[in-house]
C-alpha positions as CSV (number, residue, x, y, z in Angstrom):
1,X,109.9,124.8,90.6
2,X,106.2,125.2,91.9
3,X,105.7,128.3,90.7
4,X,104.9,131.6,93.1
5,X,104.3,131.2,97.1
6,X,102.5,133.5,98.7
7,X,102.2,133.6,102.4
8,X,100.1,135.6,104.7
9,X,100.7,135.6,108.5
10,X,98.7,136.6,111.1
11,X,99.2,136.2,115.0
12,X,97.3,132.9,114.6
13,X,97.1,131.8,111.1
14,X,99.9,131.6,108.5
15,X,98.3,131.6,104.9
16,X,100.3,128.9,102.4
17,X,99.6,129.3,98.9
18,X,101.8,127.0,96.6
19,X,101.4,126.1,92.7
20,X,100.8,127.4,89.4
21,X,97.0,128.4,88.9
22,X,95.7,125.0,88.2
23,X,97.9,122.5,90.4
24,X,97.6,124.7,94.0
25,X,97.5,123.7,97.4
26,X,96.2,126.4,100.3
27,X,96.7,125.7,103.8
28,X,95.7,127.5,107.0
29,X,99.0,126.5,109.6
30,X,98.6,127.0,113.1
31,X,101.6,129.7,114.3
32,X,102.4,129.3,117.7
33,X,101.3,132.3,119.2
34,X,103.3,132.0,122.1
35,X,106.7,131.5,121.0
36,X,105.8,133.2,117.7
37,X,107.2,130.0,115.5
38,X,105.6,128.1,112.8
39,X,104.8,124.3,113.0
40,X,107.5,123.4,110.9
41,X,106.2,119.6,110.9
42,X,102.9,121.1,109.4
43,X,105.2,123.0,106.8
44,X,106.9,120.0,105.7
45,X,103.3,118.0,104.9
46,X,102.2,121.1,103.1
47,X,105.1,120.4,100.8
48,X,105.4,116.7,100.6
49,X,101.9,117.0,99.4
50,X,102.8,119.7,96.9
51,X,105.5,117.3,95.3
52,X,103.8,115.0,95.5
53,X,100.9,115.8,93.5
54,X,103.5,117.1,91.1
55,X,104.8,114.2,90.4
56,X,101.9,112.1,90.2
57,X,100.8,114.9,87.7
58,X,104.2,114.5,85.8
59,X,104.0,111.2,85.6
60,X,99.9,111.2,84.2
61,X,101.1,113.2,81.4
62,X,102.5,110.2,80.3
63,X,99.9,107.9,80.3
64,X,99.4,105.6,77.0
65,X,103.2,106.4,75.8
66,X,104.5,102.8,74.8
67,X,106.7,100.8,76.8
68,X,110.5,101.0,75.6
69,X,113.5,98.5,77.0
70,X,115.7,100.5,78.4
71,X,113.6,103.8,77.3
72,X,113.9,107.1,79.2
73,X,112.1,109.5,77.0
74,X,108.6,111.0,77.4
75,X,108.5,111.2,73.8
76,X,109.9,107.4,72.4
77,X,108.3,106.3,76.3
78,X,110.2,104.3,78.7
79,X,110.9,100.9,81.1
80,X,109.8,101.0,84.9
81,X,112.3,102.6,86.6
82,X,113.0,105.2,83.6
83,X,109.4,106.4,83.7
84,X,109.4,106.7,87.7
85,X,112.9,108.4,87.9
86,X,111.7,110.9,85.4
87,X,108.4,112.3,87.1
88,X,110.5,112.5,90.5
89,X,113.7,113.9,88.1
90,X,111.7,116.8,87.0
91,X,111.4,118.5,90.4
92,X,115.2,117.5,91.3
93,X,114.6,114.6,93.4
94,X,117.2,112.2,91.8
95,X,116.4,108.2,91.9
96,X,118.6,105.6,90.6
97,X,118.0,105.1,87.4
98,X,117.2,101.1,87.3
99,X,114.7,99.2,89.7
100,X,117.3,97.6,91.8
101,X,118.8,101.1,92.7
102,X,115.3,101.9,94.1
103,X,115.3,99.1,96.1
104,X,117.5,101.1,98.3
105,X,115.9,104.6,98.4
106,X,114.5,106.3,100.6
107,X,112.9,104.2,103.6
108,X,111.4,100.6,103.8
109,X,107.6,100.6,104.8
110,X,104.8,98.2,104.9
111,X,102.1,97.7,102.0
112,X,99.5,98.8,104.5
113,X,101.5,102.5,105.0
114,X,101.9,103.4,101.5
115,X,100.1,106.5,100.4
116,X,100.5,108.6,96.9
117,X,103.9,109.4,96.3
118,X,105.5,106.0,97.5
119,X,107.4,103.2,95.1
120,X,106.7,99.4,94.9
121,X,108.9,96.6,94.2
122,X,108.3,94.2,92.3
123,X,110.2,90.7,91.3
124,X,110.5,90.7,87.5
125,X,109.5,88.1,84.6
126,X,110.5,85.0,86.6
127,X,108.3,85.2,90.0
128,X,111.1,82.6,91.6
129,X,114.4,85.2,91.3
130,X,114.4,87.3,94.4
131,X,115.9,90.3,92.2
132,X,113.2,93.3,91.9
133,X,112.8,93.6,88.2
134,X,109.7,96.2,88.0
135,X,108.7,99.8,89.5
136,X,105.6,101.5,89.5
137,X,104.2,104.8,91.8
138,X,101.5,105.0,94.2
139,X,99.0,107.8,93.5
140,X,95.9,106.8,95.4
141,X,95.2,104.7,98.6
142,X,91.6,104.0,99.7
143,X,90.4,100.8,101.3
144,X,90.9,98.1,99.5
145,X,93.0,99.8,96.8
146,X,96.1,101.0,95.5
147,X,96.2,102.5,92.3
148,X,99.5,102.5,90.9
149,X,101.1,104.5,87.5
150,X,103.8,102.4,85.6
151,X,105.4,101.4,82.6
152,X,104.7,98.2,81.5
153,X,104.0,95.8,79.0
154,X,100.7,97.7,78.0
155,X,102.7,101.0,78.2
156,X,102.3,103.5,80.8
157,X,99.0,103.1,82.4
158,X,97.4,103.0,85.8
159,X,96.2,99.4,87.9
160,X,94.6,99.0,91.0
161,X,97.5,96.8,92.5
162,X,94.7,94.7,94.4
163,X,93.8,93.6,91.2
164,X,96.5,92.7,89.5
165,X,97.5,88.7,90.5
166,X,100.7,88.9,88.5
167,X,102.3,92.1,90.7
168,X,101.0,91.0,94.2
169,X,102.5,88.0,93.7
170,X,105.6,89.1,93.0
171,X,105.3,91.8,95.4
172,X,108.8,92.7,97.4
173,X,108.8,95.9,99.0
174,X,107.5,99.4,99.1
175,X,109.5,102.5,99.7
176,X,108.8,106.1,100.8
177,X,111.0,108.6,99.1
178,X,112.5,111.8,101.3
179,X,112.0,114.6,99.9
């Protein structure tokens, strides 16, 4: 899945290699020296991070590809919820496969705690039904910005979500995936 690991531990240090040449992430975790256990809390960041930037990478790979109604091919190209199901697909981690299904994934947080790797809800077409009718991914957070991948109208691209009137207002929810 993410190619070779490679760890090296020491009575301080454990050395955490994950990727594939290009796409790696290293990280120095503390070992408790005492009770001789590994942070597993630090372990688990290590590899949110790691999937994370996977699927972010995934989902870049598609950038330009047409939108399609209904479309879940990364060749033909595909709707909202398609396109995000399928970058989180490719590394098992299985998402409903339609907007509303992803309204109930993984855990509810606030606009101001999303960071790379978590889904916002949109309303659809007509801003006055409830119903979320659109998808997209985080994939970087910085003041005063979200940048978000999705398919859309314009085909898969990437918005700064702070700049886009038509999603914030018809902003619902956003959602951080377990994995």
């Amino acid at each position: 899945m993410f190619g070779k690991a490679l760890v090296i531990a020491s009575s301080f240090f454990l050395l955490l290699v994950l990727g594939n040449g290009e796409n790696q992430a290293v990280a120095y975790v503390p070992v408790n020296d005492t009770a001789g256990v590994m942070e597993q809390a630090r372990i688990d960041s290590i590899n949110r991070v790691a999937i994370t930037d996977s699927v972010i990478a995934i989902c870049k790979q598609s950038l330009g590809l047409p939108y399609k109604y209904g479309g879940n091919s990364p060749v033909t190209g595909f709707d909202c919820s398609h396109f995000v199901a399928y970058g989180f697909g490719k590394l098992g981690i299985t998402l409903g496969g339609s907007s509303a299904a992803m309204a109930t994934a993984g855990e509810e947080i606030s606009l101001d705690q999303v960071q790379p790797g978590d889904i916002l809800l949109f309303k659809g077409r007509n801003a006055s039904n409830p119903r979320v009718g659109h998808v997209s991914l985080v994939i970087e957070v910085a003041p005063g910005v979200i940048k978000m991948i999705h398919s859309c109208s314009r085909g898969v691209v990437i918005d700064n979500y702070y700049d886009m009137k038509y999603y914030t207002a018809r902003f619902i929810s956003a959602r951080r995936i377990k994995y």
